[in-house]
C-alpha positions in Angstrom: 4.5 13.8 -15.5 5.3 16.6 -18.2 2.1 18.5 -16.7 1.1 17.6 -13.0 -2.6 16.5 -12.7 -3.8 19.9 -10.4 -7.1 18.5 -11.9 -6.9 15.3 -10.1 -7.8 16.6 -6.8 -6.7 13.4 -4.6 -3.6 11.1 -4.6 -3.5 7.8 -5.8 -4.1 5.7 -2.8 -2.6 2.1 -3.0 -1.0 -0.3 -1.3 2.2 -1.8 -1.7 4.1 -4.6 -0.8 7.9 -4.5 0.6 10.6 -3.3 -2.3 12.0 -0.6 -4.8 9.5 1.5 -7.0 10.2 4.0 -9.7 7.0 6.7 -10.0 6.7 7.4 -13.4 7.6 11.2 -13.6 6.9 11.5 -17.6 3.4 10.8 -17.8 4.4 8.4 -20.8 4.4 5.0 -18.9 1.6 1.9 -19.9 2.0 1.4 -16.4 1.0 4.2 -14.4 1.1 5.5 -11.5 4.9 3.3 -12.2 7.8 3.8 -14.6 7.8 1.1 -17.4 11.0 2.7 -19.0 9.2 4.6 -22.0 11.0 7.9 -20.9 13.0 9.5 -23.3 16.7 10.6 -22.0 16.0 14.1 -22.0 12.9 13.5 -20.4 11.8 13.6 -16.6 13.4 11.1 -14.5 11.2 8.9 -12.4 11.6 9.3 -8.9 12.7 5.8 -6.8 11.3 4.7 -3.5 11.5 2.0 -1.1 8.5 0.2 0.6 10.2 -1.5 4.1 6.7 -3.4 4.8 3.4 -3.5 3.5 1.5 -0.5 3.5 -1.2 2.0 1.8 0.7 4.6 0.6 -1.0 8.3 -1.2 1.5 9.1 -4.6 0.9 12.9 -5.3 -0.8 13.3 -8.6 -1.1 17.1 -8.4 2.4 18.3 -8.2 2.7 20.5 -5.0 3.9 17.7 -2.6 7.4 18.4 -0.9 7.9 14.7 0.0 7.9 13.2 -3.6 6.5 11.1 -4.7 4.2 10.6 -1.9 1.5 13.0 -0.9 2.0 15.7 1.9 -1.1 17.7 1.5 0.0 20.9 -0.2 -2.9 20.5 -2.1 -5.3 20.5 0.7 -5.7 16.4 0.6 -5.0 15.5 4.0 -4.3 11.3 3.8 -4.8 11.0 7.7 -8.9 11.8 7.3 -8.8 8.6 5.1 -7.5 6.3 7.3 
C-alpha cells in the first residue's frame, strides 16, 4: 500500500488454500488484501508468497512487519494469543 494502515491495529486473518499469492502492495487493487494487476509500473510491486498447505495465515496491514507480507508482531499483535 502507498501508506501502510498503522490505523488498522490487527492483521488480516485468513485462510488460505495451497498455491502462489501476490499481496497487493499499492493499495490500488479491487481485490484486496490480493494483487488484481491495477499497479502502475512505477508503482509498489506486490510481494509473492507460497501457501504449501492449508492454513490461517495473519497479512500485516500496518507496515512494521519484518517477515512480509505476513505478520510478525512489530506492531504489538501477537497472532499466537488468537489461535
Amino acid at each position: 500500500m502507498t501508506k501502510p494502515n498503522t490505523d488498522a491495529g490487527m492483521p488480516i486473518a485468513i485462510t488460505l488454500d495451497p498455491g502462489t499469492y501476490d499481496r497487493c502492495a499499492c493499495g490500488g487493487s479491487q481485490n484486496l488484501p490480493f494483487c488484481d494487476g491495477s499497479h502502475s509500473s512505477d508503482g509498489p510491486r506486490p510481494i509473492r508468497f507460497k501457501i504449501t498447505r492449508r492454513q490461517k495465515v495473519y497479512l500485516c496491514s500496518c507496515g512494521k512487519t519484518g517477515n512480509r507480507p505476513f505478520c510478525d508482531g512489530g506492531c504489538g499483535f501477537s497472532p499466537d494469543s488468537e489461535s
